[in-house]
N, C-alpha and C positions, 0 to 999 in steps of 0.2 A: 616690442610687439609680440602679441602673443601666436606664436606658429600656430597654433591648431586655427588660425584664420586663411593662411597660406596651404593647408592641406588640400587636394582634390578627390578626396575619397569620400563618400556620404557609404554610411553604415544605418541600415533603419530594419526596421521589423527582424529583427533576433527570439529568434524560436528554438527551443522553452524557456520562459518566463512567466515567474506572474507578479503582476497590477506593478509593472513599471522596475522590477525588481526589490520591491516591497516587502517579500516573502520568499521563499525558496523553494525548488521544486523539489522532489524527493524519489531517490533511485536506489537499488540495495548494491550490495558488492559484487562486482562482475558485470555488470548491464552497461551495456552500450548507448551512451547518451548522442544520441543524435538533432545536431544542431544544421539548420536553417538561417541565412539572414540578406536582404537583400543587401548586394554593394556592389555599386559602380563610381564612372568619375563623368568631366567631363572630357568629350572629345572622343576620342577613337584609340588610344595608348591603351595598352595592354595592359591589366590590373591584378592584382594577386591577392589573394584574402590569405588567413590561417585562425583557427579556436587555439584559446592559451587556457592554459588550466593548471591548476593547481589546490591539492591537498594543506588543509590548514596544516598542518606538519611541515609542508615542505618551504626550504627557500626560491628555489627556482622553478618560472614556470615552465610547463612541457607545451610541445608544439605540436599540433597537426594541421595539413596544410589541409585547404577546401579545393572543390570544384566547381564548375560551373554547370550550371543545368538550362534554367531556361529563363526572357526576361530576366535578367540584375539579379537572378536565385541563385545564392552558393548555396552548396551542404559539405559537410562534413559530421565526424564524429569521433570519440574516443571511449575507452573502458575505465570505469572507476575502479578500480582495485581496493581502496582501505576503506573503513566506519567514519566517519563525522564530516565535516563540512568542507566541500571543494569552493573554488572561484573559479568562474570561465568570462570568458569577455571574445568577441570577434575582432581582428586587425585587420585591415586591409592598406594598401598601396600601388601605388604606380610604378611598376615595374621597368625600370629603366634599360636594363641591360638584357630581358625578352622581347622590349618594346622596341632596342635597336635591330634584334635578330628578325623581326618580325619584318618591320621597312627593310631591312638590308636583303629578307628572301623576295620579297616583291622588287625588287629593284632588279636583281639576278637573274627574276623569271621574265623582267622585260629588259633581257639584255644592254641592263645598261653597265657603265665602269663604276666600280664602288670601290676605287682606291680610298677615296677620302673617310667611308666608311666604315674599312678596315680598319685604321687608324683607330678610331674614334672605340672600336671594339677591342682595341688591345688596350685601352683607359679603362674600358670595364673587367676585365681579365687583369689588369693589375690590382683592381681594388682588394680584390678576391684573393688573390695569390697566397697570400701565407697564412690564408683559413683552409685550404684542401689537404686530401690526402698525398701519398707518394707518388699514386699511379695518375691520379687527377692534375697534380702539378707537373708533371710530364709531358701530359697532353696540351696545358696550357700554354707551358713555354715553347713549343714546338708551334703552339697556335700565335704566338706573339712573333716569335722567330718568321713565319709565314708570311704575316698581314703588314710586317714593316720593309719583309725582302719584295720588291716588285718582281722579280726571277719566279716566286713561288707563288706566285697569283693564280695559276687556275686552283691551285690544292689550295688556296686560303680560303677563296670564297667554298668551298667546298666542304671546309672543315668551318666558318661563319655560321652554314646552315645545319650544321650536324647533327644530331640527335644527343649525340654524347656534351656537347658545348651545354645546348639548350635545358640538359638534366645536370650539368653543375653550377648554372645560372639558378635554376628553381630551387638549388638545392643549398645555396648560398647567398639568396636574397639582399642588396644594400635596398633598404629602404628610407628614405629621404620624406621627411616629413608626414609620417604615413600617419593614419586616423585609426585610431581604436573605439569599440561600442562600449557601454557602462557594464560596468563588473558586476555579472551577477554571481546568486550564489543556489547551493544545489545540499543538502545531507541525504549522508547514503546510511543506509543501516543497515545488518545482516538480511538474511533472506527471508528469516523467521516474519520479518513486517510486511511481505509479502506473501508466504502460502505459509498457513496454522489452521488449524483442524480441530476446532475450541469443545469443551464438553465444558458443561454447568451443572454441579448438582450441589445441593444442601448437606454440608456436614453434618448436619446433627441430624440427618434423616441415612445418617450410615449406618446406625446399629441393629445387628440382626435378630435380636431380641425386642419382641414386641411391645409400643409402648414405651423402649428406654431411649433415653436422648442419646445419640451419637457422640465420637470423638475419634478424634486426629489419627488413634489407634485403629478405628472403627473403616479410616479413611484408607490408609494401607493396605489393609485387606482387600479392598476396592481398586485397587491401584491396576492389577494385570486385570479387568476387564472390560478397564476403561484404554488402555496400551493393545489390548486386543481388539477392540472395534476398530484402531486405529487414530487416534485421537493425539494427537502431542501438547496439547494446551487443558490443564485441567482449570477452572475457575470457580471459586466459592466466594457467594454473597459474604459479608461482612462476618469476620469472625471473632468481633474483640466484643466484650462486656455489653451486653444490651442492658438499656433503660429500664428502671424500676416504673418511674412516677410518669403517667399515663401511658402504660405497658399497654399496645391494641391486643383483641384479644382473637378467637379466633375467627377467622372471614372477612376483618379489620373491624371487629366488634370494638366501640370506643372504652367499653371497660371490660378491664381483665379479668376472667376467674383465675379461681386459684388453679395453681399449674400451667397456665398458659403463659408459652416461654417468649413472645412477643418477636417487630419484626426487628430482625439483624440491623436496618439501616437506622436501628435508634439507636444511638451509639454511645455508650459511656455509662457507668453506674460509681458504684463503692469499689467497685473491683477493677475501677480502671478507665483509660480512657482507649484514644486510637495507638497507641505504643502497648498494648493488653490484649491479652486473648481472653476470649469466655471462655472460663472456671470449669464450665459442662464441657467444651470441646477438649480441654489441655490445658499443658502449658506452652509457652514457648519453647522449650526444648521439644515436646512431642511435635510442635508442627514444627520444625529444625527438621527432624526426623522425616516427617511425610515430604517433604518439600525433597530433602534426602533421595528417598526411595522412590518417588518420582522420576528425580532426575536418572537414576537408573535404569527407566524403563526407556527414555525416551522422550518423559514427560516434563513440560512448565508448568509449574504452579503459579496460577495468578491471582495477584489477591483484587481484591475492592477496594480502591481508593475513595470512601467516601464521606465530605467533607460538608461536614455537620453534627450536631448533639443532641439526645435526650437533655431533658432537664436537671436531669442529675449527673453528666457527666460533670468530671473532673473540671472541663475550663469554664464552665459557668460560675464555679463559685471563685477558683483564682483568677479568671481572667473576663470579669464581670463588661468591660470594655469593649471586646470581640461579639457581644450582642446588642442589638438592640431593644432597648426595654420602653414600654408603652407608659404613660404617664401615671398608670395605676400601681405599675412595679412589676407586671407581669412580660411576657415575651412574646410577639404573633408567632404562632407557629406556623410551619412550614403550609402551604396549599399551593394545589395545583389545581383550581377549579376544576369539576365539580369533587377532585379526590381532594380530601384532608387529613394532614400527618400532626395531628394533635401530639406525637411521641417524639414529632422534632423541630429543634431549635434553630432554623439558619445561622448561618455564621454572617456577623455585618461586617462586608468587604469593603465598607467606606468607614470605617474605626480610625480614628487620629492615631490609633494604636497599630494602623496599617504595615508597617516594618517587621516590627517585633510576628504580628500573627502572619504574614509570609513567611519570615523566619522558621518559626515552628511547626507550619503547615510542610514545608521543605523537612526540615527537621523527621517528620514523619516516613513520610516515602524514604527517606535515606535510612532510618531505622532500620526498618523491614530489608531492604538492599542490602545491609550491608550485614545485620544480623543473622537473616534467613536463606540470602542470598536470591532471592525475587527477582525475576527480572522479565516480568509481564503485569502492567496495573489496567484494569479495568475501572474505570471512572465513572462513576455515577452523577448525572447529570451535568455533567461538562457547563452545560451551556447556562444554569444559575448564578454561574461565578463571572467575574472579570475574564475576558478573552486575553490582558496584556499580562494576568498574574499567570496563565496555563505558557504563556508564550515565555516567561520569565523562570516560572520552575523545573518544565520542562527542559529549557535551554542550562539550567543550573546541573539538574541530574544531569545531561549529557557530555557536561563536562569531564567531569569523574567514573559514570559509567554509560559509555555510548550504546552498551547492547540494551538497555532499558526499553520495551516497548508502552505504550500506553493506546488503549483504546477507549474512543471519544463512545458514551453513554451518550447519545444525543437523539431524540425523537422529536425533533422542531422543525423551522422553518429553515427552507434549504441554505441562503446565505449564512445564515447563526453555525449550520453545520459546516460548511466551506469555511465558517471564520475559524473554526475550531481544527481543522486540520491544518489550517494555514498557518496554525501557530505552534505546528510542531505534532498534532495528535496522531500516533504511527499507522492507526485505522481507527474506522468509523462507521457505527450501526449504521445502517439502511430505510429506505424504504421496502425494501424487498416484499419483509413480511405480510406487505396487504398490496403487492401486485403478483395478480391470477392468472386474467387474459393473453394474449400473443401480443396484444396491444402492447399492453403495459409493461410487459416485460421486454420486448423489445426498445420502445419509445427508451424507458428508464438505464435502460444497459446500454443502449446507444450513449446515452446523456455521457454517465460516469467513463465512457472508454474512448470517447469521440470529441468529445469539447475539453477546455482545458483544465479540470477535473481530474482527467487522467495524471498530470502532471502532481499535483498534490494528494487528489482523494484516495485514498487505499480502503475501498470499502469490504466490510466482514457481514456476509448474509446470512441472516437468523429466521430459519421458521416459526421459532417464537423464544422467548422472555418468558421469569415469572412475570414480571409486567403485563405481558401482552398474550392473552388468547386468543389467539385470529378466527375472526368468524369462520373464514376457509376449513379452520381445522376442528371446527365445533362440533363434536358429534361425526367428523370424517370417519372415512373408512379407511382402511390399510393403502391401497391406493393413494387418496391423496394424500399420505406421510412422505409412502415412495416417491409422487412427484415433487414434494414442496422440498424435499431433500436431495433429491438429484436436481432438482433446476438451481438452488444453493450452493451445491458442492463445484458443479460444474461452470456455472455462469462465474463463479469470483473465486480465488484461488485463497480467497479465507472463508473461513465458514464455522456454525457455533452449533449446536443445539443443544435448549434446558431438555434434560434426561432427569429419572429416566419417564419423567413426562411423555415426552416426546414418542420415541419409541412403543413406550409399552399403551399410546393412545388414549392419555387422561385429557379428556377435550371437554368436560361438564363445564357451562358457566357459571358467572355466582348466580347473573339472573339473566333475563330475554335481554338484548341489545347490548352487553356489558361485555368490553372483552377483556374478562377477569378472571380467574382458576375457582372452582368451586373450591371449598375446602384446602385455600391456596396454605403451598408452605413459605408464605414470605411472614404465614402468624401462628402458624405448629407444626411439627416435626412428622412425618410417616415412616410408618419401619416397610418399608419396600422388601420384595423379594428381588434381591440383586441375581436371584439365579436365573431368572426366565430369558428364555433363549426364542424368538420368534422371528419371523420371516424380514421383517425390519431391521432386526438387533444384524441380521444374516446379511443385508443389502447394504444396510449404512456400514459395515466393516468393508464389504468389497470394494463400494466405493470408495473409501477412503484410502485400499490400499490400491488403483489404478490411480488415485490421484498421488499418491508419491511414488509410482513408476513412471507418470508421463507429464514432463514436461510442458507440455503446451497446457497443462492444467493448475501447474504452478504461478502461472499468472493469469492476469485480468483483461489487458486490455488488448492485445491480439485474436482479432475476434469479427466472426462476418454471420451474421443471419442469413439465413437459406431459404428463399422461397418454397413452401409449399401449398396444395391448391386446395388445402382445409384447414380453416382458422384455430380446429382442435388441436393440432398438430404445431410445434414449433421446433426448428433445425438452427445449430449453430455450429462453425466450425471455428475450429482452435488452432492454435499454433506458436510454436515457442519463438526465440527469438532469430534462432538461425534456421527454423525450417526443416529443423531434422526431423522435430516430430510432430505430427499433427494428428487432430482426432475432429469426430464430427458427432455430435449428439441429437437425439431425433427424441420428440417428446412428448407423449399423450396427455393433453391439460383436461380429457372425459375420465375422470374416475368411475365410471359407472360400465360404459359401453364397449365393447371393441372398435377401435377408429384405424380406417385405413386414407392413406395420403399419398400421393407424389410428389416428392420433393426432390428439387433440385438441386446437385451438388456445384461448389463455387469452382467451376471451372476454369477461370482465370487465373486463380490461386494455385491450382492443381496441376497446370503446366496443359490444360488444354488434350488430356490424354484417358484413356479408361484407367481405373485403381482398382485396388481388388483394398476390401475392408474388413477388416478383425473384428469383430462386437465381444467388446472383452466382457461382458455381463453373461452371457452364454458359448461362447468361443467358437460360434459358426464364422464363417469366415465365406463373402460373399462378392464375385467378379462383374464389378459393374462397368458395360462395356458405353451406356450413353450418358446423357447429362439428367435426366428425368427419371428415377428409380422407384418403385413400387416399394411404400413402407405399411404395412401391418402392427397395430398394438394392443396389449389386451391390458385390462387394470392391475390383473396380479404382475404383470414387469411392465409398467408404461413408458418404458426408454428403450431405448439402442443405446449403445458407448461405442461407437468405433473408431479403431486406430486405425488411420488409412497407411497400407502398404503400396508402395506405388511399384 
């Protein structure tokens, strides 16, 4: 007969999980997993839960015991300590030997004789006996000695109810047929998957000579003033061998003039495929080097994972099979309705040849890893490919190197994006980009931090992409850079921005309605003046360095909206995990006007008391003694940052 039919424990709703334990949730190192599940039995016996968990490393699991709250709600929690993949599961049982202390102190308080009870309690203090300590088995044998002398009755029933009895009962559990919930599972990553500070710009638009294509060397140079805005993540588009044969030209002109060096994500020529660098950036050893002297600063180098060909790369002609070819011999090229990538090849992810091109798609990412030492990919369109192949290579890399992050390139339809984290992608573009309103940015930030999202989504917020020129910033002003950048920096503890676009306010479109870069460099190279220093270049460095002084901005999802009583205005407050620190940000979405509001501070959160608050953007420092507070904004600084000092 199978016992788990004879168990009286029901275990149900165990919180976090997702779709049934399906997939796994995702926490970094150090974070306190707190777990939820209801469990009771029948009858009225006193019942005992405990979370088991354990480190794929480890043989044995570790214990913490739960509480009770309210309605059949345990909680409990523990700390993850190590990188890769833990198991937890909820136990519960019917406590037998609290469940006798329990009836035995109600019987005491209605003075009846509990000879035969005592008895019954020195069966459960023997089962125990030769699991305690020195000083615990002292007290028990003295409690046995007691409960069987009828002389020492009133100190038996007295030492029955103890305090001390009832914490070596809890504390040495027999449990007899107990029920456990199904094993889920959880990957933790360094911290880096949760706060990074991403800059983007085009290598070959390094060199400071007018007119000259860029290189790796070019990039170096570059290095301390991308480390000085604050930035730990540097990311460049594709930098291996672009396509010769249908090369776009410039503005995604379908034919190339001569000299126009075409875009990165056509990938592969004479000179190589995705294991190659472009001939104009370096070599391999030069970006060895940059990757190098990055990491000196404080910087990751990440590259572009992206997984597809010109027609002239390399696996078109040996690996004829990995595409698909139309009945005339030719290939469809890549489209995204109404854009078309006449310069790329998809890769066909249903080839009988399916192994082998896994294989070497793998093969790829570990190159770069293990050669350059990489260990941030950026992935270009995630969501073109197989979900079970990102779930399969991903889990491959993190065998061999768990600090590997990957972020999902995904601009679709929200489950395709949930699928794509779910299968391992360590963050995930956004919608952000084209939410303006207090609406929408609340409604959306609510979504990612409040439903179960939070458990897997690790989203990184982008004012913009070469991809994407958002209407919001077309022709903007200073102003709205400063807000679309402090409501990014602050609302998600990741954050990116294509520079030096961005900053230096190239917002021209290619035409009316199109959100595309005039004279975009994803089809020719610009020699920038990497010197200019403006009020932006000033504000996004500050930012960035109160975001790695305060914690409560190193994450995402602690986090409460603050009423105020003008829609222009949006207030959020933060907070880390233990509450040490917290800060509150107040936010002018009128780029144009001076906007004043009352906003409400989360008095509940704040212990109900007046605070006094820091505005680390200006470092006035301001005693607010009620819940309703008078906020002022002008465009050239349309935030507050405040640290609350309580």
């Amino acid at each position: 007969m199978n016992l788990q039919n004879q168990t009286r424990i029901v275990i149900e709703n165990v919180r976090p999980q997702l779709d049934g334990g399906a997939h796994f949730i995702k926490r970094i190192v150090g974070q306190t997993v707190a777990v939820t599940a209801d469990v009771f039995s029948d009858g009225h016996d006193v019942i005992e839960s405990c979370i088991k968990y354990k480190h794929e490393s480890e043989k044995q699991w570790q214990e913490v015991r739960m509480w009770p709250t309210h309605n059949d709600e345990w909680n409990g929690s523990f700390i993850v300590e190590k990188q890769g993949y833990y198991s937890y599961f909820v136990e519960g049982w019917v406590d037998y030997a609290l469940n006798w202390q329990h009836g035995t102190e109600r019987k005491i308080q209605d003075h009846q004789y509990v000879k035969s009870e005592l008895l019954e309690g020195a069966e459960y203090i023997e089962v125990i006996l030769s699991k305690v300590d020195a000083s615990e088995k002292d007290f028990l044998q003295n409690a046995l000695q007691c409960f069987k002398n009828e002389a020492d009755y009133d100190t038996a029933i007295k030492m029955a109810v103890s305090i001390e009895l009832k914490n070596i009962f809890k504390k040495y559990p027999v449990r007899y047929i107990e029920n456990k919930s199904l094993e889920l599972k959880m990957y933790v990553d360094r911290k880096k998957a949760l706060f990074s500070t991403w800059y983007e710009f085009f290598p070959r638009s390094s060199s400071e000579e007018q007119g000259k294509h860029g290189t790796f060397k070019d990039c170096e140079r570059l290095l301390p003033r991308v480390a000085a805005m604050g930035f730990d993540t540097l990311y460049f588009p594709p930098i291996h061998p672009i396509g010769e044969i249908n090369r776009k030209g410039k503005n995604n002109a379908t034919n190339a003039q001569e000299g126009d060096v075409g875009s990165p994500w056509g990938i592969g020529s004479q000179y190589g495929g995705h294991k190659s660098t472009h001939p104009e950036l370096g070599s391999i050893e030069d970006f060895k080097s940059l990757v190098n002297k990055a990491q000196d600063l404080g910087i990751e180098v990440a590259m572009d994972y992206a997984l597809q060909a010109a027609p002239d790369h390399p696996y078109v002609k040996d690996f004829p099979q990995w595409f698909k070819w139309r009945p005339d011999g030719t290939v469809q090229y890549a489209e995204n309705p109404p854009k078309k990538y006449q310069d790329i090849q998809p890769i066909y992810f249903e080839s009988k040849d399916w192994k082998n091109l896994w294989k070497e798609l793998l093969d790829v990412a570990l190159f770069w890893i293990e050669e350059c030492n990489i260990k941030v990919y950026r992935v270009d369109n995630p969501h073109t490919k197989p979900f079970y192949f990102w779930g399969w290579l991903i889990g491959e890399i993190k065998k061999k190197h768990p600090h590997v992050l990957f972020l999902a390139e995904a601009f679709t339809r929200p489950k395709i994006m949930n699928e794509l984290a779910k299968q391992g992608f360590s963050q995930s573009y956004t919608y952000f980009t084209w939410r303006n309103t207090k609406h929408e940015l609340t409604e959306y930030v609510t979504e990612l931090t409040q439903s179960a999202q939070k458990e897997f989504y690790r989203p990184n917020f982008w004012p913009n992409t070469p991809d994407i020129n958002p209407f919001a910033l077309q022709g903007g002003n200073e102003s709205i850079h400063l807000q679309k950048y402090f409501l990014a920096a602050t609302l998600s503890s990741n954050v990116g921005i294509y520079g030096p676009v961005f900053e230096y306010r190239i917002s021209a479109p290619l035409a009316p309605g199109k959100e595309e870069y005039l004279d975009s460099e994803k089809y020719e190279f610009v020699t920038w003046d990497w010197n200019i220093q403006n009020n932006l270049t000033h504000r996004i460095s500050q930012i960035n360095a109160i975001r790695k002084e305060q914690n409560s901005l190193q994450q995402t999802n602690n986090i409460v909206f603050c009423e105020t009583n003008n829609d222009q205005v949006i207030a959020y407050y933060k907070f880390d995990d233990s509450k040490q620190n917290e800060t509150l940000m107040v936010v002018s979405l009128n780029d144009q006007h001076m906007v004043q509001a009352m906003v409400r501070l989360p008095y509940a959160q704040l212990g109900n008391q007046p605070v006094r608050v820091h505005d680390l953007m200006t470092d006035a420092i301001y005693y607010w003694e009620k819940e309703w507070n008078f906020i002022e904004l002008r465009p050239d600084l349309p935030f507050h940052l405040f640290k609350i000092l309580k």
